[in-house]
TIVOKOL-62514 format. One line per 3 residues: their letters; for each residue z, x, y of N, C-alpha, C. Coordinates in nm, 2 decimals, decimal comma, always signed. Each point is the difference from the previous one (the first is absolute). Layout:
BEGIN
A> Z/X/Y/Z/X/Y/Z/X/Y; ...
This chain:
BEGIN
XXX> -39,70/-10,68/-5,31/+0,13/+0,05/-0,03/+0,10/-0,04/+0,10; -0,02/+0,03/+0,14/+0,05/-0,09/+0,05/+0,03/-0,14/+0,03; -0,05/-0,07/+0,00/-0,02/-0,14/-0,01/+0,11/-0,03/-0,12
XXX> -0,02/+0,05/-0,13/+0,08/-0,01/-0,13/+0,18/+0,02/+0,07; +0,01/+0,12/+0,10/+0,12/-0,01/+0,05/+0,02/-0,12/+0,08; -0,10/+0,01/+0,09/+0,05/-0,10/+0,11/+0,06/-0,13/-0,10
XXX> -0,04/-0,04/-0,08/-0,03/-0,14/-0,06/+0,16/+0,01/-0,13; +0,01/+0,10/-0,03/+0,14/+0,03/-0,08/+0,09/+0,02/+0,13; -0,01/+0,05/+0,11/+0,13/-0,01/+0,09/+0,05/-0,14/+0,06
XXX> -0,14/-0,04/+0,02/-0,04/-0,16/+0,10/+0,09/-0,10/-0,13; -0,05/+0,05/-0,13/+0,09/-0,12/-0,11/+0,13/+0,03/+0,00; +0,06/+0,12/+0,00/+0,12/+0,04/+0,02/+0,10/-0,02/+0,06
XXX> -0,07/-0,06/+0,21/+0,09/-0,05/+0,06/-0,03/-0,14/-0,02; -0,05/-0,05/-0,04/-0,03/-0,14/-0,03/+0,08/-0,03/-0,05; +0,05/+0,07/-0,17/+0,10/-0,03/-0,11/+0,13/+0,02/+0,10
XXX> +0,02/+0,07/+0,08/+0,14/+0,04/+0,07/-0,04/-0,12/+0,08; -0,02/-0,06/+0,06/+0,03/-0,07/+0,10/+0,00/-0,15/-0,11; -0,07/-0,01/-0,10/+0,07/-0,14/-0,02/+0,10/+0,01/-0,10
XXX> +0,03/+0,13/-0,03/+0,10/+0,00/-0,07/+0,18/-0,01/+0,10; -0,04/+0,05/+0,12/+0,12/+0,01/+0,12/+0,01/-0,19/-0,01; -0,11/-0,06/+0,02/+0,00/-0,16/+0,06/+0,02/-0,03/-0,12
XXX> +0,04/+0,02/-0,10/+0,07/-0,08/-0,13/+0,11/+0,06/-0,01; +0,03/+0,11/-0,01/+0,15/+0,03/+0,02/+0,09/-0,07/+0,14; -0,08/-0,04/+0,13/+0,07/-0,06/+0,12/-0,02/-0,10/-0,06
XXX> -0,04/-0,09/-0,06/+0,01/-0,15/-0,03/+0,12/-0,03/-0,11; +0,02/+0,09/-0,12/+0,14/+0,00/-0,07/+0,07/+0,04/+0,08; +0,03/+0,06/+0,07/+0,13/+0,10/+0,03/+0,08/-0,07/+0,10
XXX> -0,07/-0,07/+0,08/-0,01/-0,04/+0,16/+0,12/-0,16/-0,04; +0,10/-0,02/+0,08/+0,08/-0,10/-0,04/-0,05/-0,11/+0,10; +0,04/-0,11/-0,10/-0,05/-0,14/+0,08/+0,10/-0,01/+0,14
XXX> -0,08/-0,13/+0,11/+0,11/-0,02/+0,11/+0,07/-0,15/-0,07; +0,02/-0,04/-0,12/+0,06/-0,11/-0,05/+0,10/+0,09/-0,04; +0,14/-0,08/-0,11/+0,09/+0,04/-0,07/-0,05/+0,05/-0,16
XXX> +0,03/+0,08/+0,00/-0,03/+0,09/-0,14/+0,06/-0,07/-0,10; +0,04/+0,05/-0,13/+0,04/-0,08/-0,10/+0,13/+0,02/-0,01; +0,10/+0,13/+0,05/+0,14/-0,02/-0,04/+0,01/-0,03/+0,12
XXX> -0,05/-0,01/+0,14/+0,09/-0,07/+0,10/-0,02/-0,19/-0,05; -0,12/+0,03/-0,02/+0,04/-0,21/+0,00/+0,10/+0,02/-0,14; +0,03/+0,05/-0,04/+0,09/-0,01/-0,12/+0,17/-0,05/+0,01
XXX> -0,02/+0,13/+0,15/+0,13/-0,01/+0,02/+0,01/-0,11/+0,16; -0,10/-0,04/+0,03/-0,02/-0,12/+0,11/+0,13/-0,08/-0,05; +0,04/-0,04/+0,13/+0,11/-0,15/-0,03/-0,07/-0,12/-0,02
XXX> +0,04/-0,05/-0,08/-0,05/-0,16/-0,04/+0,03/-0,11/+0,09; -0,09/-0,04/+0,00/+0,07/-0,15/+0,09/-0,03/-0,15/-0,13; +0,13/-0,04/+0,04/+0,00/-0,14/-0,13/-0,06/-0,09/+0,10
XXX> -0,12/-0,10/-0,05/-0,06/-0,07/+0,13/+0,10/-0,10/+0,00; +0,04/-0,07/+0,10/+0,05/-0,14/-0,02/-0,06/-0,13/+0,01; +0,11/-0,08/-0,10/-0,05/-0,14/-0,02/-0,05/-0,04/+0,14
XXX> -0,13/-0,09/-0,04/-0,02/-0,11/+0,10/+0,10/-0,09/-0,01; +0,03/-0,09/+0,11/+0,11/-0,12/-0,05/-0,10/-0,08/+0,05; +0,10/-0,11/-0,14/-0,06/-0,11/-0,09/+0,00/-0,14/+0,07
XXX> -0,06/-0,05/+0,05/+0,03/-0,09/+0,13/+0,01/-0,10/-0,13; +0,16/-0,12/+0,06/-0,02/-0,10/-0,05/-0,09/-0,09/-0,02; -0,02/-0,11/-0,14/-0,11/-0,11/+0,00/+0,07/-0,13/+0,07
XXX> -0,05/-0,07/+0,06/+0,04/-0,10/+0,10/+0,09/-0,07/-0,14; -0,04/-0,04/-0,14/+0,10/-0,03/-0,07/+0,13/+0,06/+0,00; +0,00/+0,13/-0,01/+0,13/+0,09/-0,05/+0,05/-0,03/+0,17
XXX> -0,08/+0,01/+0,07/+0,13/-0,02/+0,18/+0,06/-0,08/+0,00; -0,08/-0,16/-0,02/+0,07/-0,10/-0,03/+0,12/-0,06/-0,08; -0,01/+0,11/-0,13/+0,07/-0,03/-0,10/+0,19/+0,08/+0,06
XXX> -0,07/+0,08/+0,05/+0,09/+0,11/+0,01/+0,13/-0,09/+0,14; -0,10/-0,01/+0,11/+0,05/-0,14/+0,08/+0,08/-0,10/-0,03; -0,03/-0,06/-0,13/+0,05/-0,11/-0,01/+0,13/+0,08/-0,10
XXX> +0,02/+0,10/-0,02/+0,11/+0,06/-0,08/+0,13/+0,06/+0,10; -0,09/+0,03/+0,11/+0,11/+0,05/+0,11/+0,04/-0,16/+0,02; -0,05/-0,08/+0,06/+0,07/-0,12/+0,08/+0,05/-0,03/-0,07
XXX> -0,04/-0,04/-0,18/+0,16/-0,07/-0,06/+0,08/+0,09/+0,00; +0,04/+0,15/-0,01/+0,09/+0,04/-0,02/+0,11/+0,02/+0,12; -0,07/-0,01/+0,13/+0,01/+0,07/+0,13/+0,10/-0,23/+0,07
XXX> -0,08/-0,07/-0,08/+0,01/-0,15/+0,07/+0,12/-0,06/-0,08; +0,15/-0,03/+0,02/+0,08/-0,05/-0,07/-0,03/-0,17/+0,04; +0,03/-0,11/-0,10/-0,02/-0,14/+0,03/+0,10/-0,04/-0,01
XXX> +0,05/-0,06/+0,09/+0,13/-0,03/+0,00/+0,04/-0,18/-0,07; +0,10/+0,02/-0,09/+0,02/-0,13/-0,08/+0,09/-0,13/+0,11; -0,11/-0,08/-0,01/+0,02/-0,10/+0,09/+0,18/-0,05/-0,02
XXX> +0,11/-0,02/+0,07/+0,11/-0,02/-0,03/-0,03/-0,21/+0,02; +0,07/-0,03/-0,12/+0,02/-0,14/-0,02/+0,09/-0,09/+0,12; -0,04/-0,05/+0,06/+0,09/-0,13/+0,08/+0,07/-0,10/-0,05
XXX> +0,12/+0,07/+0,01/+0,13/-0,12/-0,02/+0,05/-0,12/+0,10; -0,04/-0,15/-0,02/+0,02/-0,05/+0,06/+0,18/-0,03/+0,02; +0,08/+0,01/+0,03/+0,15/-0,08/-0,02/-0,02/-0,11/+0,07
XXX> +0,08/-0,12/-0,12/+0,00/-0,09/+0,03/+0,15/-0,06/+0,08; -0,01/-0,03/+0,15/+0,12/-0,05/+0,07/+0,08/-0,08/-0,12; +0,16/+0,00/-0,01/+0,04/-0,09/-0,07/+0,03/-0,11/+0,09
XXX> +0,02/-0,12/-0,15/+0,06/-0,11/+0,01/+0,07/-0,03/+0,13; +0,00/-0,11/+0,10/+0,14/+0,03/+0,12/+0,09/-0,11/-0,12; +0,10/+0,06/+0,10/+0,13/-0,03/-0,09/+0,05/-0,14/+0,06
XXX> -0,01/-0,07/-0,14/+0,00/-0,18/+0,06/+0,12/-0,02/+0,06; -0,02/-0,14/+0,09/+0,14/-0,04/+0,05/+0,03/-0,13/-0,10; +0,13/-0,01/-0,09/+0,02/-0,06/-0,09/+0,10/-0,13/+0,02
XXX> +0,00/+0,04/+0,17/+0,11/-0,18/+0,01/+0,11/+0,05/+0,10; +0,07/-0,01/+0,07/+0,16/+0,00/+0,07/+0,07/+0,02/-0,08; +0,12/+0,12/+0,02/+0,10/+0,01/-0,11/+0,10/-0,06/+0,05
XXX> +0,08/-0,08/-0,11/+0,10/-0,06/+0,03/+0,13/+0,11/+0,06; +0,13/-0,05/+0,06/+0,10/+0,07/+0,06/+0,09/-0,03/-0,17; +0,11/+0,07/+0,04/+0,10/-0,01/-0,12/+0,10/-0,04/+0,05
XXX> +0,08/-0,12/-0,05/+0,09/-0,08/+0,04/+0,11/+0,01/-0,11; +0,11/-0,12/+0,07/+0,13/+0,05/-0,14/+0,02/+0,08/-0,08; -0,04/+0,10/+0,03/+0,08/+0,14/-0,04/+0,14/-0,01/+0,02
XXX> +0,07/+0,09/-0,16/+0,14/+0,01/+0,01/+0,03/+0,13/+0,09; -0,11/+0,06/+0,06/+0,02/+0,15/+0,06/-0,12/+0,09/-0,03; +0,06/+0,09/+0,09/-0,11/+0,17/-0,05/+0,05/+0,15/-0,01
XXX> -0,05/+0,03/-0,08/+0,05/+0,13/-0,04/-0,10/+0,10/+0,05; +0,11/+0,17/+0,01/-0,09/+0,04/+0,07/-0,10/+0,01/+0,16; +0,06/-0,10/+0,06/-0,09/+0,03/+0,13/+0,13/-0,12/+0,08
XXX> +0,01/+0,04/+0,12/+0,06/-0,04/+0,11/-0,05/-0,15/+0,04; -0,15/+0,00/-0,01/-0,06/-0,14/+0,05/+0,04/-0,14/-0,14; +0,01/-0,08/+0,11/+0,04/-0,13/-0,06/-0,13/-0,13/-0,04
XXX> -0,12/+0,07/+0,02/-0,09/-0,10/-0,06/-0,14/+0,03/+0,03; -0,10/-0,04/-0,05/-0,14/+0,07/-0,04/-0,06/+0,06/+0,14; +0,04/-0,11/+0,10/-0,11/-0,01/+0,14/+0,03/+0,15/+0,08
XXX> +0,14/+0,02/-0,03/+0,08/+0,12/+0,04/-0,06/+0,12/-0,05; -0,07/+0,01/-0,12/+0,00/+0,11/-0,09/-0,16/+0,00/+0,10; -0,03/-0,12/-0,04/-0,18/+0,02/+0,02/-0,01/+0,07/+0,17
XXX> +0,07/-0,03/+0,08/-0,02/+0,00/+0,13/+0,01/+0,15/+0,05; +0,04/+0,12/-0,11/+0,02/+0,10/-0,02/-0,12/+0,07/-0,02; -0,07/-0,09/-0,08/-0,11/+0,11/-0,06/-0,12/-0,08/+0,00
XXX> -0,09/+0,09/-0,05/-0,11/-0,07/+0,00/-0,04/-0,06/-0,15; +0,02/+0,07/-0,08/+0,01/-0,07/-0,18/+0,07/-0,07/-0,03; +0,03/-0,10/-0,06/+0,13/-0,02/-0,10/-0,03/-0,03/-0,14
XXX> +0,04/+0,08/-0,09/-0,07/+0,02/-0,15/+0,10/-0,11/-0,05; +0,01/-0,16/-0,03/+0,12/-0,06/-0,09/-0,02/+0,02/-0,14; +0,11/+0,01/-0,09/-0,04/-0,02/-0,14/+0,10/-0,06/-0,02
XXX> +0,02/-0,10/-0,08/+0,10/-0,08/-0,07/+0,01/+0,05/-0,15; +0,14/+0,01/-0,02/+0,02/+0,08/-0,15/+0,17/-0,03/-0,03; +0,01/+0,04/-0,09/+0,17/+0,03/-0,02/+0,02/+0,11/-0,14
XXX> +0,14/+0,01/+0,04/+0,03/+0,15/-0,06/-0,03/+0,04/-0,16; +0,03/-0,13/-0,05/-0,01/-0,01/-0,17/-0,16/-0,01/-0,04; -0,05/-0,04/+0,08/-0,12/+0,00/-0,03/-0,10/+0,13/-0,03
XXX> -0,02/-0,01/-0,14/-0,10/+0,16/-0,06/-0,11/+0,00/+0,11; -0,09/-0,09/-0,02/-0,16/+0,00/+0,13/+0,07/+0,04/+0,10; +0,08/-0,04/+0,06/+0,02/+0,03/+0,13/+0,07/+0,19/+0,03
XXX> +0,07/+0,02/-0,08/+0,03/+0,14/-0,05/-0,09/+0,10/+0,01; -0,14/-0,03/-0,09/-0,08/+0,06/+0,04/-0,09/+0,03/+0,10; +0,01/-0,08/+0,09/-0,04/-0,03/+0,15/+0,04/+0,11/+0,12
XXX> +0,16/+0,05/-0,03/+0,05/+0,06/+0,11/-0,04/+0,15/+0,04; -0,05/+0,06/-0,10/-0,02/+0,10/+0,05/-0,11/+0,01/+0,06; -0,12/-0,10/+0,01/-0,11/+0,00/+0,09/+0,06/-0,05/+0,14
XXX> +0,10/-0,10/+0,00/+0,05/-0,03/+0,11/+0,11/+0,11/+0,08; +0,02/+0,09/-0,06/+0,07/+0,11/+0,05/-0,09/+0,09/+0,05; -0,12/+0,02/-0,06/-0,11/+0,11/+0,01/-0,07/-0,10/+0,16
XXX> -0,02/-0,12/+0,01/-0,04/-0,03/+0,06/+0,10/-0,02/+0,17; +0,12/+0,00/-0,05/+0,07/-0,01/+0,09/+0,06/+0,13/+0,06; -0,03/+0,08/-0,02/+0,07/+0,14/+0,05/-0,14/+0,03/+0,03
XXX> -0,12/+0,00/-0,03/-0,14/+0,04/+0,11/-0,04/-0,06/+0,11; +0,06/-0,16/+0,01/+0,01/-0,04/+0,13/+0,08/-0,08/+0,06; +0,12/+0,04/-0,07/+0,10/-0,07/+0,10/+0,01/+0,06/+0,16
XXX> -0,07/+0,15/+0,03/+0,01/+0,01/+0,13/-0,12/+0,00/+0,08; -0,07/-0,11/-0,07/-0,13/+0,01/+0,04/-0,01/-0,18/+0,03; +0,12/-0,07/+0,03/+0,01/-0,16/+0,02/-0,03/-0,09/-0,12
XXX> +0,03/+0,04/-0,12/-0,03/-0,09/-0,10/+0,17/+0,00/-0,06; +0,06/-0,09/-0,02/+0,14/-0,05/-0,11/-0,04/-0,12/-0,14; +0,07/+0,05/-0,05/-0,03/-0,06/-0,16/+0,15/-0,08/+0,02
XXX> +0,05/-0,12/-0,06/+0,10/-0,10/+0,03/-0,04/-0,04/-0,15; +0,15/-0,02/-0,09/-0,04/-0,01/-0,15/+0,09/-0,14/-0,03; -0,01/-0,13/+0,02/+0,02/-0,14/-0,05/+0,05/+0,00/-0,12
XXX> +0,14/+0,02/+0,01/+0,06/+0,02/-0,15/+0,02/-0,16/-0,01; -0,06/-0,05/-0,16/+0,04/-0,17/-0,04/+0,01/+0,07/-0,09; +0,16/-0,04/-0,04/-0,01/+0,01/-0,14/+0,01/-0,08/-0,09
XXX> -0,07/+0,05/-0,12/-0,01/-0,13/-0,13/+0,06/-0,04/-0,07; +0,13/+0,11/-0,01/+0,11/-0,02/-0,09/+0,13/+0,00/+0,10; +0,14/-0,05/-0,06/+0,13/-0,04/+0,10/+0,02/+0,18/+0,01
XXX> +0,00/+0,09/-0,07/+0,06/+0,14/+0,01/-0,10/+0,05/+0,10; -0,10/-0,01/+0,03/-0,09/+0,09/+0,09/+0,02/-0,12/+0,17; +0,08/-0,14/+0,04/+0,03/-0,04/+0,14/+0,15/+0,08/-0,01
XXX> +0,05/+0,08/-0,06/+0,12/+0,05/+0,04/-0,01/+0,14/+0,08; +0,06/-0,01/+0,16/-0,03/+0,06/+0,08/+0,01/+0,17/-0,02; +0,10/+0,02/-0,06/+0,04/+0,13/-0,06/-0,08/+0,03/-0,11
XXX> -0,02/-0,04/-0,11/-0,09/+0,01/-0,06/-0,18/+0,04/+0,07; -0,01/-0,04/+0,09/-0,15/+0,01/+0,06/+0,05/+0,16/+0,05; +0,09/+0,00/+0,08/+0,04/+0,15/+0,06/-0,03/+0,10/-0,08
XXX> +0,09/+0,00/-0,12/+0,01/+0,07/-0,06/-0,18/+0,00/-0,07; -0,02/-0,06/-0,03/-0,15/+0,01/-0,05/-0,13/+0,04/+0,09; +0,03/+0,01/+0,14/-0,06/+0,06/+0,13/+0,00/+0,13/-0,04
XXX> +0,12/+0,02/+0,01/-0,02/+0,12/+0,01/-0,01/+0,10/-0,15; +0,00/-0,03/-0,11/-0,03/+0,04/-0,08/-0,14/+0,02/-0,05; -0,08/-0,09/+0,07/-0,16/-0,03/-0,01/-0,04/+0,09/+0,12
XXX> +0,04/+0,00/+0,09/-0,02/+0,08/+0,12/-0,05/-0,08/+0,12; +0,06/-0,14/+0,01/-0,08/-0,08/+0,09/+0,08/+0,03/+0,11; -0,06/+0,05/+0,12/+0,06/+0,01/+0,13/-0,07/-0,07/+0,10
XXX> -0,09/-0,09/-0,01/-0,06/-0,06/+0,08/+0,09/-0,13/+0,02; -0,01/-0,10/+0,10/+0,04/-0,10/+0,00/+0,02/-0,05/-0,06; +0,12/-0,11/-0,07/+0,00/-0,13/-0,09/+0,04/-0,13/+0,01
XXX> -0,10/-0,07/+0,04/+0,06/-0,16/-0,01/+0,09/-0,03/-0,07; +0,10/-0,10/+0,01/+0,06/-0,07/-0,13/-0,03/-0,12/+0,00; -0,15/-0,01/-0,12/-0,04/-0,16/-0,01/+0,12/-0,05/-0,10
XXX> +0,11/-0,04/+0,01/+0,03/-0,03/-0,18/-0,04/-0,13/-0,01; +0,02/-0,11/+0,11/-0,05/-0,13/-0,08/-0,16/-0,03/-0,05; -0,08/+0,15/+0,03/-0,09/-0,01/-0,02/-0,13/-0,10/+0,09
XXX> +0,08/-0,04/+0,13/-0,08/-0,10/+0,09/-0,13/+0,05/+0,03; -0,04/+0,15/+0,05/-0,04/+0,08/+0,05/-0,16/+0,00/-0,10; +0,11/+0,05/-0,17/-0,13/+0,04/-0,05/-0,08/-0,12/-0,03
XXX> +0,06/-0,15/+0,01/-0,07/-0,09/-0,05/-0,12/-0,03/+0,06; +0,06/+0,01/+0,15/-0,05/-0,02/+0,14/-0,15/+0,09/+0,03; +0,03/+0,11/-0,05/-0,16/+0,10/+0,01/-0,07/-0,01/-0,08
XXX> +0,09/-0,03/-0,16/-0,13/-0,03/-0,07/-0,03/-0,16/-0,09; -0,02/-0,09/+0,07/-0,08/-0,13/+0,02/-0,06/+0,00/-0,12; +0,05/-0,10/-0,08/+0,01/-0,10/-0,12/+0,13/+0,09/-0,10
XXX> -0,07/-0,07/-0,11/+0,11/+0,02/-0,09/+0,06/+0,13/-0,09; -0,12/+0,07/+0,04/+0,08/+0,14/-0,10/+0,03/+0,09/+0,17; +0,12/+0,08/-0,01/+0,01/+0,10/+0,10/-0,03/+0,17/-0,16
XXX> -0,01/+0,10/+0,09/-0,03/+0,15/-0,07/+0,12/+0,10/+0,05; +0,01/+0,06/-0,10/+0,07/+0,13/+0,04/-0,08/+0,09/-0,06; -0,03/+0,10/+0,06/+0,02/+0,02/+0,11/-0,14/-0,08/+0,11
XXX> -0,02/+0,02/+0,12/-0,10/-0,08/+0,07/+0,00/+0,03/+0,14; -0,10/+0,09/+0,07/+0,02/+0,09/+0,09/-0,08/-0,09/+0,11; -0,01/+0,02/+0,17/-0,08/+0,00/+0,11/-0,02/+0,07/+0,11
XXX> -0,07/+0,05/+0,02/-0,03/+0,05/+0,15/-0,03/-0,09/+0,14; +0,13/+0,02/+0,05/+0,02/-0,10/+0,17/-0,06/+0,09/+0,16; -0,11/-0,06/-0,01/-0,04/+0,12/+0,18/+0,09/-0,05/+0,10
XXX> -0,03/+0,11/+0,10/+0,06/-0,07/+0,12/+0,01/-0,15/+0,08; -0,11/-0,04/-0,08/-0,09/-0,10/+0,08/+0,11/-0,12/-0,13; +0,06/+0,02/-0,08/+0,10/-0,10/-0,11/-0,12/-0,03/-0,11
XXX> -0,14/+0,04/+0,03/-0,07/-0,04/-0,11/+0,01/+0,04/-0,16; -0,01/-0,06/-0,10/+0,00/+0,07/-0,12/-0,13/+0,06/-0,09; +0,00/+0,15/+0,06/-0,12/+0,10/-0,06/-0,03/+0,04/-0,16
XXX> +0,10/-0,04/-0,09/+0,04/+0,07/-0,08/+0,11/-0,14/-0,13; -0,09/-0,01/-0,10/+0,14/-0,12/-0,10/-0,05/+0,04/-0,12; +0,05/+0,06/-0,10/-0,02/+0,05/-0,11/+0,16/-0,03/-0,11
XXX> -0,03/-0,06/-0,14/+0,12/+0,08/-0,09/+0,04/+0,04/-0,11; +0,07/+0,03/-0,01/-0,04/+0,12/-0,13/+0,08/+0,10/+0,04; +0,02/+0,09/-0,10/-0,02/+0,16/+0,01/-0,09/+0,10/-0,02
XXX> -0,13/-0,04/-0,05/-0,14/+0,07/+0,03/+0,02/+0,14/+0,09; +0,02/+0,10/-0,06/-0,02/+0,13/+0,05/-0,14/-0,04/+0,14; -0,12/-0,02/-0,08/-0,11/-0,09/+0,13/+0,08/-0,06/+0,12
XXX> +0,03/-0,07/-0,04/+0,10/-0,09/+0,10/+0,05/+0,10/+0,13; +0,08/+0,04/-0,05/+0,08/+0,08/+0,12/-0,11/+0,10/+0,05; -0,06/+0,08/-0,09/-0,13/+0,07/+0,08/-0,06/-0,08/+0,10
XXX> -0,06/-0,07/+0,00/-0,07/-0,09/+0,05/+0,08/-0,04/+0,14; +0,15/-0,01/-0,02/+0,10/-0,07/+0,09/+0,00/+0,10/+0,07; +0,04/+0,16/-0,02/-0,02/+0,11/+0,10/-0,10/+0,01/+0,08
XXX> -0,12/-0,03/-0,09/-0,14/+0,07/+0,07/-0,05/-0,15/+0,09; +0,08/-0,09/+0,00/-0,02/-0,15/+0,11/+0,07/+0,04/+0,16; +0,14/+0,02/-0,08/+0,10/+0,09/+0,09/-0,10/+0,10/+0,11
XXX> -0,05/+0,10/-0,05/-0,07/+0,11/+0,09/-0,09/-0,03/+0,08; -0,08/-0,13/-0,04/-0,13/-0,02/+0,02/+0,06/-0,08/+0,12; +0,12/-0,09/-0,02/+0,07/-0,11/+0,14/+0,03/+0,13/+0,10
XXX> +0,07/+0,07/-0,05/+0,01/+0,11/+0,08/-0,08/+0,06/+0,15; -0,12/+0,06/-0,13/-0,08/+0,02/+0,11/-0,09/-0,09/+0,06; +0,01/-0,14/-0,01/-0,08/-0,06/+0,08/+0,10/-0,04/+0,13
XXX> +0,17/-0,01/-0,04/+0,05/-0,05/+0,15/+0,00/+0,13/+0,06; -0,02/+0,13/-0,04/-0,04/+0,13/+0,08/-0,12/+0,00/+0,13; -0,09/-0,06/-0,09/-0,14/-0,02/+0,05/-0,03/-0,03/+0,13
């Protein structure tokens, strides 16, 4: 009878005691995070590894910086200029003789004019003459830019008709045209025959005389060319007796 107790008490605490060691194994909280704290845990977003360039894409990328980064500069062309022409010596100019007079200027004959300056522009013309008409305003343009720079223009009036050797007549036709530069009076025409050698003489018929009496300059016509040409000889004598 006893024994039957012992053996119902002895099971009794047995049942209590592994019933205590299963209640401490639910009940008992983990040392990790439970379910609502990792819930409410902060996140971490992992970050990208970076992506190392392929020796292609560096290269590529290289050659995209230098052209953009490298300006090439456009080679500039070389202009040679070519020295002009020297301006020929065309002969000794003759002096002007038997003249009926001069108009316009105080001096009594070429050597006088020349000895003044260093140009002397001649043109032989007369008043009636159309070509020659058109002539003067280059010779005005030319003569007011460097008459104070040693150049004189001297204008060899022959005339071709008996109304244009009449002395008053030439005056008045001076100054109507606007000639204020010096004027020969060729009227027997000795002068113009004399400069221009053989049988036809020109009106109009221009020269450039240097210091030196050479003749730089024999053109005739009225050629707009012409007188350009006659200025831009003019400048070029210029600045070489500068020189």
């Amino acid at each position: 009878m006893k024994s039957s107790v012992s053996r119902s008490v002895a099971t009794g605490v047995l049942l209590v005691g592994v019933a205590l060691i299963v209640w401490t194994a639910v009940d008992e909280p983990d040392d990790g995070l439970g379910v609502t704290e990792a819930a409410n845990a902060p996140t971490t977003t992992p970050q990208a590894e970076p992506i190392e360039a392929s020796p292609t894409t560096a290269a590529v990328e290289a050659t995209t910086l230098e052209t953009a980064t490298t300006t090439t500069a456009t080679p500039v062309p070389t202009t040679t200029t070519e020295a002009p022409e020297p301006i020929p010596v065309l002969g000794t100019a003759f002096t002007l003789s038997k003249l009926d007079g001069w108009l316009n200027t105080g001096a009594t004959s070429l050597e006088e004019i020349r000895a003044d300056n260093e140009i002397t522009v001649v043109q032989f013309w007369t008043f009636g003459c159309r070509n020659c008409k058109k002539t003067l305003d280059a010779l005005a343009q030319l003569h007011a830019d460097f008459r104070d720079r040693g150049v004189e223009v001297v204008g060899v009036h022959s005339p071709e008709f008996g109304y244009e050797a009449n002395v008053d007549n030439i005056i008045e036709a001076a100054a109507e045209l606007g000639v204020v530069w010096p004027i020969a009076l060729d009227t027997t025409k000795y002068n113009f025959h004399v400069w221009q050698e053989g049988p036809t003489g020109y009106w109009p018929r221009v020269y450039i005389i240097d210091s030196d009496n050479q003749i730089r300059f024999d053109r005739r016509g009225d050629g707009a060319h012409t007188y350009r040409e006659l200025y831009a000889t003019v400048e070029r004598l210029l600045a070489q007796e500068s020189a």
